[in-house]
C-alpha positions in Angstrom: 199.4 77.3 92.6 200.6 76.9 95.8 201.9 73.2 95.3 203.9 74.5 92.3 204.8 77.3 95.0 206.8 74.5 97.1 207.3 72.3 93.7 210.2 75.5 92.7 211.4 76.7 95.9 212.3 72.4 96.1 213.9 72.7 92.7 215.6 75.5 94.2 217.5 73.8 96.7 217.8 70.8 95.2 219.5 72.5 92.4 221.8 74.6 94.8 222.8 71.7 96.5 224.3 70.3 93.6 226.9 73.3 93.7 227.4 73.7 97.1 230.9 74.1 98.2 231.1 74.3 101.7 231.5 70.7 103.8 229.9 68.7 106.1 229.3 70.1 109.6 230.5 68.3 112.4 226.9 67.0 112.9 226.1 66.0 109.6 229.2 64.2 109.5 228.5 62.4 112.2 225.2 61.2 111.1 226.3 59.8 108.2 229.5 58.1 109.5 226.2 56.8 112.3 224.8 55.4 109.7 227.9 53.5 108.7 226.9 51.0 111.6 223.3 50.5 111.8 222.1 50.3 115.1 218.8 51.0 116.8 220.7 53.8 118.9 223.6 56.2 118.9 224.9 58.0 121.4 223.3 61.4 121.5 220.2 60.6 119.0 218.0 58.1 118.1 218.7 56.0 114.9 216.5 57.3 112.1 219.0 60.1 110.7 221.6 57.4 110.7 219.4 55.4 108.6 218.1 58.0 106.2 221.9 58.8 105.1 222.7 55.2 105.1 219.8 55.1 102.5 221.0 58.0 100.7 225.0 56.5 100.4 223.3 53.7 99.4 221.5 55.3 96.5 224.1 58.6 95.6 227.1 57.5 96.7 229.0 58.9 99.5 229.5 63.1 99.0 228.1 66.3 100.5 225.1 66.2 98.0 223.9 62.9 98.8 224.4 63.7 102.3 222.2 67.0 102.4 219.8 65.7 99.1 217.0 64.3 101.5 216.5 68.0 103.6 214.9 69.9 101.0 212.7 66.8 100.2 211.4 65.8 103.7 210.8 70.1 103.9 208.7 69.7 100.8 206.8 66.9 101.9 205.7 68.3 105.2 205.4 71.4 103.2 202.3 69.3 101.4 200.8 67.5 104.5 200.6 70.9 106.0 198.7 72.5 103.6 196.2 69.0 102.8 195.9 69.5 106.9 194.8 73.2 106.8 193.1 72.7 104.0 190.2 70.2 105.1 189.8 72.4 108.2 190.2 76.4 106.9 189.5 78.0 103.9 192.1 77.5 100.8 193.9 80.9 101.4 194.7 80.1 105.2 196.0 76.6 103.9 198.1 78.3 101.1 200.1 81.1 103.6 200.4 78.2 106.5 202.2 75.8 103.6 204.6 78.9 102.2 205.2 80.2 105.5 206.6 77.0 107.3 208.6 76.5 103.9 210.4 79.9 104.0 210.4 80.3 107.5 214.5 80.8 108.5 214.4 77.7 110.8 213.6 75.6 107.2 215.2 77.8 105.6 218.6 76.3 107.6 217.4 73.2 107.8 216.9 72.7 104.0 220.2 73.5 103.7 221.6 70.6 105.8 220.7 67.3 107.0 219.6 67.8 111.0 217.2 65.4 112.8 214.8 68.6 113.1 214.1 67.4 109.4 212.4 63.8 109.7 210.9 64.8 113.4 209.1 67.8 111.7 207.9 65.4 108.9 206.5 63.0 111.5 205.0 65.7 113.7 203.2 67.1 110.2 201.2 63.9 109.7 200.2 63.0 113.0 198.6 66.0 113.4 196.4 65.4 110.8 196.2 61.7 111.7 194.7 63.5 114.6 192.6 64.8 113.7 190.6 62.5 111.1 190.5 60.3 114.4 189.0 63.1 116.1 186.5 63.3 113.0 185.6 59.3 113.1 185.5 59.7 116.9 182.3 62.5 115.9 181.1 60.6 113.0 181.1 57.5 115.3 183.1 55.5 112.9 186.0 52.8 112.9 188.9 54.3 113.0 191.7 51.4 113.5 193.7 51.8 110.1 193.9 55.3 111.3 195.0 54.7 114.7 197.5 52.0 113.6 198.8 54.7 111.0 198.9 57.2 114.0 201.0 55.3 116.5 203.4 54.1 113.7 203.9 57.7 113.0 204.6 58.8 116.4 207.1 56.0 117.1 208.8 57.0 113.8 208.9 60.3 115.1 210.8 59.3 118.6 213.5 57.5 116.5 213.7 61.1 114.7 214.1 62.5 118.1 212.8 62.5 121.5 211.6 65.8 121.0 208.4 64.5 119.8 207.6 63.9 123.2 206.8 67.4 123.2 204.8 67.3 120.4 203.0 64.6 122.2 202.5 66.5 125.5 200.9 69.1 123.8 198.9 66.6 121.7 197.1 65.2 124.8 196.7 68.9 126.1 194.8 69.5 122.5 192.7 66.5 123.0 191.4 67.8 126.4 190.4 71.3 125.5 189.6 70.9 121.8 187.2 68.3 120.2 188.8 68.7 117.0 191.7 66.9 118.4 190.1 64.5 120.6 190.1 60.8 119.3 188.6 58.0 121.4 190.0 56.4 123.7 190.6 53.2 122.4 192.1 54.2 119.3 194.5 56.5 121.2 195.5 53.0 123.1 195.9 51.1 120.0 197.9 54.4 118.4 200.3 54.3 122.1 200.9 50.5 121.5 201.7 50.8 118.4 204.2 53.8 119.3 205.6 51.8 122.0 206.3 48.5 119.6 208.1 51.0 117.2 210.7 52.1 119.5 211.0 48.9 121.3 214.4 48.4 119.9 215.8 51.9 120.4 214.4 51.4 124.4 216.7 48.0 124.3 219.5 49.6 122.7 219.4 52.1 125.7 219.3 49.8 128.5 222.0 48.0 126.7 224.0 51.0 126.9 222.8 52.0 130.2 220.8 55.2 129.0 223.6 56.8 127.4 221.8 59.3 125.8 219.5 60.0 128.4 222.7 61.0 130.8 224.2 63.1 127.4 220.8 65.0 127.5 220.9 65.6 131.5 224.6 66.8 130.8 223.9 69.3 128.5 220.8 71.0 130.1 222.4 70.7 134.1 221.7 74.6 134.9 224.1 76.8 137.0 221.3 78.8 138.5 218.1 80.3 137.7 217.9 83.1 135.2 215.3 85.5 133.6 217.9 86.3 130.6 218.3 82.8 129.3 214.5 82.2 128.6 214.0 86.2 127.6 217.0 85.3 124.6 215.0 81.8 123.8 212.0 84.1 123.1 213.6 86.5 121.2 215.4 83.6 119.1 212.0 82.5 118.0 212.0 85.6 115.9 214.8 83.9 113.9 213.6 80.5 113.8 210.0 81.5 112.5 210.6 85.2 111.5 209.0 88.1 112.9 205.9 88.9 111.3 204.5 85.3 111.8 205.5 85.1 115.6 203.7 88.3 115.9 200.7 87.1 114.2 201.3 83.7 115.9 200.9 85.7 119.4 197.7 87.4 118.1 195.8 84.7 117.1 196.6 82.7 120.5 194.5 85.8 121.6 191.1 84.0 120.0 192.4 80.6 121.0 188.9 80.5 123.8 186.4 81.3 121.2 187.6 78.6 119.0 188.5 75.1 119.0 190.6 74.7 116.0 192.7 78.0 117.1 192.7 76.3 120.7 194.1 72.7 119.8 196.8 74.3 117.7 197.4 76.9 120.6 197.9 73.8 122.4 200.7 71.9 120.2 202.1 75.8 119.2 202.6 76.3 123.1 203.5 73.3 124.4 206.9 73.1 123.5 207.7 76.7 123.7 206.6 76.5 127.3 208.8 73.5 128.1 212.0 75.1 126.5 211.1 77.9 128.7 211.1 76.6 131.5 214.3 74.7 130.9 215.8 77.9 129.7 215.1 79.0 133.6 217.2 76.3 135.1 219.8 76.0 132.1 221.3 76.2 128.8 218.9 76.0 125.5 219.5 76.2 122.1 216.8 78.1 119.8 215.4 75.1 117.9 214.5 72.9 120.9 211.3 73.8 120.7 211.0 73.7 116.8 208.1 72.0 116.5 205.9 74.9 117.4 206.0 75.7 113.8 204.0 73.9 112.2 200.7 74.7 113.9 202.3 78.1 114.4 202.5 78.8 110.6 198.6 77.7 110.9 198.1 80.1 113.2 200.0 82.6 111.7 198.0 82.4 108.8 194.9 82.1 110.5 195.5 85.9 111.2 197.2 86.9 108.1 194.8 86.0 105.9 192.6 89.4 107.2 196.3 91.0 106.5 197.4 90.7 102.8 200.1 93.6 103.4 201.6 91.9 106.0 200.9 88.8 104.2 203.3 89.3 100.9 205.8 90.9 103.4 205.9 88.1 105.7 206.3 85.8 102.5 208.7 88.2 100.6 210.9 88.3 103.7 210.7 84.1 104.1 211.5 84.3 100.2 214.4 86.3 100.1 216.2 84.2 103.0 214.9 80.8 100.7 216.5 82.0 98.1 220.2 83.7 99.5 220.9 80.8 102.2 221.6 77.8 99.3 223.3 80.8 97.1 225.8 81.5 99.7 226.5 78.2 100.2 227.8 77.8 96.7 230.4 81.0 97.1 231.2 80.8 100.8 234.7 82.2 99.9 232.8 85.5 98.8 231.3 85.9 102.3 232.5 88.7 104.2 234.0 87.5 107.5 232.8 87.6 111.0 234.8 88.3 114.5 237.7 87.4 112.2 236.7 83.9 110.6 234.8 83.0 107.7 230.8 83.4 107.9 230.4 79.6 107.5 233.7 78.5 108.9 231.4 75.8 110.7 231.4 74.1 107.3 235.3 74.9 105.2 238.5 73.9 106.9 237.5 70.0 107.6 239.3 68.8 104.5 242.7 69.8 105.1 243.1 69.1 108.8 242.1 65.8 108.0 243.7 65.0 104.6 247.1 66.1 106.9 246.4 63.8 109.5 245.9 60.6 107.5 248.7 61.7 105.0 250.9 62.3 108.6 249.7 58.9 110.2 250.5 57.0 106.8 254.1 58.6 106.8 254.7 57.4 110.6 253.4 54.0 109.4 250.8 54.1 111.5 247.6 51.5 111.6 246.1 52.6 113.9 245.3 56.3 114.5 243.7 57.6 117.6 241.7 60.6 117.8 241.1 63.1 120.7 237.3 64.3 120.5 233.9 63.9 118.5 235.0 66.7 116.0 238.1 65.3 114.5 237.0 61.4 114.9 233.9 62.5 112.1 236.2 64.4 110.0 238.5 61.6 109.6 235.8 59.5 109.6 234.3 61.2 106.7 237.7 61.9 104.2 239.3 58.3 105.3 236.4 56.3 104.7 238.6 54.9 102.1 241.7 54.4 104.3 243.0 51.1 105.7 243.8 53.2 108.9 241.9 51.8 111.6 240.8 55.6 113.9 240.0 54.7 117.7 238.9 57.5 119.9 240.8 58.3 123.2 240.2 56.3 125.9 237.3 58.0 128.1 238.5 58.4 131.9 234.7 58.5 133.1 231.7 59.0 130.9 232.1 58.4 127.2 231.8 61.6 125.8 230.8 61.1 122.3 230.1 58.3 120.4 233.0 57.0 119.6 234.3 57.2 123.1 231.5 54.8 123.9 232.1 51.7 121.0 235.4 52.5 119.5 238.0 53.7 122.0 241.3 52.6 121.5 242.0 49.4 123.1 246.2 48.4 122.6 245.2 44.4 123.0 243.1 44.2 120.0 243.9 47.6 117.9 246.8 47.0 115.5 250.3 49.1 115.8 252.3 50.7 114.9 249.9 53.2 116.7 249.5 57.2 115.9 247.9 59.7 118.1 246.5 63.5 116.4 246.5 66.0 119.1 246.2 69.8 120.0 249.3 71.5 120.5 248.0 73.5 123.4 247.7 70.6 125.1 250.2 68.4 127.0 250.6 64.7 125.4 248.7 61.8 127.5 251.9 59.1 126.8 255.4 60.7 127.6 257.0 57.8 125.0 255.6 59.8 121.9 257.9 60.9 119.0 256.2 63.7 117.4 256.5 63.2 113.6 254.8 66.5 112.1 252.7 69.7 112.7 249.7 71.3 111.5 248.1 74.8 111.8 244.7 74.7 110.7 243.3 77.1 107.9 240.2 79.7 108.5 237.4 77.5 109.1 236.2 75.3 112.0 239.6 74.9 113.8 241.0 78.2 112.4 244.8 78.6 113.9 244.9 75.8 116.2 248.1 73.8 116.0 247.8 69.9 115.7 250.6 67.3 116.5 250.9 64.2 114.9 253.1 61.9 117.2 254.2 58.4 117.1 253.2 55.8 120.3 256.1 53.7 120.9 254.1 52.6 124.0 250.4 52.9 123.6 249.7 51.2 126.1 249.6 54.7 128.6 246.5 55.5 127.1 245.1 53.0 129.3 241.5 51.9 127.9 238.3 51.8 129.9 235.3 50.1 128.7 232.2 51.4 128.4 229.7 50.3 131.0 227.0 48.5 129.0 
């Protein structure tokens, strides 16, 4: 019953995503335009998201289907592993409301909905805690358990190349394997599983040190604080609400309460606290976002249920609640124009107003003969990216003037010795030019959507050369 449970609400979304009509985020466009140029490392993320949509182009083509196809999928299949974990451990029941609750919580909900690198690094997280642990359980049975621990560390290294989030996952992993012997392997085969981990990401270390820790420095960037606060980590907890819904963080917080008096509830204490307890205390010292710490839901939904269970009420509301967000999210996306809006803008203006901005801009480079067009910021470079991935229009980013900013910054800025002219430059009208020889050749005010009524020059370089290109520092 319950696999049929995740077999529709799959079918649900997968048939959804067939009719959606909104576009690609600025993310999800990225990721696949990543994976346009394999690598072992991008700029803000590790490779595998660029991978998986390379696959998927590969397979379906390029289009905002094949893009988004795989979420639902990887949601189901960890989904599955969560309930075949909780179900060797817990009764049937418990195993049914942990596998239901993770798939309709709001955070998978969302994530169904797109492609994120949450996705894969949830999968990966799913199976090594049950790789866990059966080592645990050869480690009491005194049993070989090498297959197993080769399996793990493979597993954990694909993991880091989801994102280095799992390093979380894996901090609270070694906390479970102290206090709980349900979760403690031996020591050797958690040696064989670290080499293994370490040979995976190998490349993705090499890539870094090629590129001088890039993404490290990104990371630093965007959590530098500007001062302790007690609001910051108060609004992270209250966000968890949203992520995991209300009624299973509540029960979540109530089973924690047995963790002492338990060693299964304590080991997945362990990996549920960990990363909310490391996002915390980032949230202290500086800026968080609410699924940072994402991972705590898959032994949360086990905990979650763990209390449930003794709850039915609560139970079918929890569920009902998880259900009726399952069900609206892919729905909306396939009438976004029916949306009410927000503060003005559309509800999902994040995903409409990419096309036209960017069918403009290649039409308006094209008619000022352009071939080469060069792009002012991540956002615009992956929209272009995305609609012009037909186009003989070679797109170069702005030079950087310190730290490459985005990706592009960092291996395609425009370079006026190799890049071919006659050379356009898109930019924002609010903005004063960069090159004072520029002959602006048309303007743009973007529709409702993700640059709602910002104005956009297009303007002809007759020297591009002001731009004045700085290498990135390998």
């Amino acid at each position: 019953m319950t696999v049929a449970a995740i077999l529709a609400i799959t079918l649900w979304r997968l048939g959804l995503a067939l009719l959606d009509r909104t576009e690609l985020s600025t993310d999800e466009a990225q990721y696949w335009a990543w994976g346009q140029s394999l690598a072992f490392g991008y700029y803000s993320k590790p490779p595998l998201i660029g991978w998986i949509l390379r696959g998927s182009s590969e397979v379906l083509g390029d289009s905002v289907a094949a893009v988004r196809l795989a979420a639902p999928l990887f949601h189901m299949a960890t989904a599955l592993v969560l309930f075949h974990f909780a179900r060797r451990l817990l009764p049937v029941p418990v195993a049914a409301i942990a596998a239901l609750s993770y798939l309709t919580t709001p955070a998978v909900a969302v994530g169904s909905a797109l492609m994120t690198t949450d996705t894969p690094l949830l999968l990966s997280a799913a199976i090594a805690m049950g790789l866990q642990t059966l080592l645990a359980e050869a480690r009491a049975e005194n049993r070989p358990a090498i297959g197993l621990a080769l399996l793990f560390g493979l597993v954990l290294g694909v993991g880091l190349l989801a994102k280095y989030a799992l390093l979380f996952w894996l901090a609270g992993a070694a906390i479970a394997a102290w206090i709980s012997p349900l979760f403690r392997p031996r020591g050797v085969d958690a040696l064989i599983a670290t080499a293994v981990m370490l040979v995976v990401i190998a490349p993705n270390l090499w890539w870094l040190l090629q590129w001088n820790f890039i993404t490290l420095a990104h990371v630093q960037q965007i959590t530098e604080g500007n001062g302790l606060s007690l609001l910051r980590p108060l609004m992270f907890v209250a966000e968890q609400a949203l992520v995991i819904g209300p009624i299973l963080l509540v029960a979540i917080v109530l089973a924690v309460g047995r963790a002492p008096k338990d060693a299964l509830t304590a080991g997945l204490a362990a990996l549920t606290l960990t990363p909310l307890a490391i996002v915390f205390g980032q949230a202290v010292k500086g800026p968080v976002l609410a699924n940072w710490a994402v991972l705590f839901l898959l032994p949360g939904a086990v905990l979650g249920a763990m209390w449930l269970v003794r709850h039915p009420r609560l139970t079918w509301l929890s569920l009902l609640v998880g259900l009726a967000v399952t069900l609206a999210l892919p729905l909306a996306k396939v009438f976004p124009a029916a949306l009410p809006e927000a503060g003005g803008k559309p509800l999902m203006a994040r995903y409409l107003g990419h096309e036209e901005i960017a069918r403009w801009a290649l039409r308006a480079a094209n008619e000022a003969g352009a071939r080469t067009l060069v792009v002012p910021g991540r956002d615009l470079m992956v929209d272009l990216l995305w609609f012009g991935r037909d186009s003989p229009l070679v797109l170069r980013a702005v030079p950087p003037a310190g730290r490459p900013a985005h990706h592009w910054e960092l291996t395609a800025a425009f370079d006026p010795a190799t890049d071919p002219g006659p050379v356009a430059l898109i930019w924002p009208e609010e903005q004063p030019l960069p090159c004072a020889a520029a002959i602006p050749t048309g303007r743009f005010t973007a529709p409702p959507g993700a640059y709602g009524g910002r104005n956009f020059l297009m303007v002809r370089l007759t020297a591009p050369g002001c731009l004045r290109p700085r290498k990135a520092t390998r």
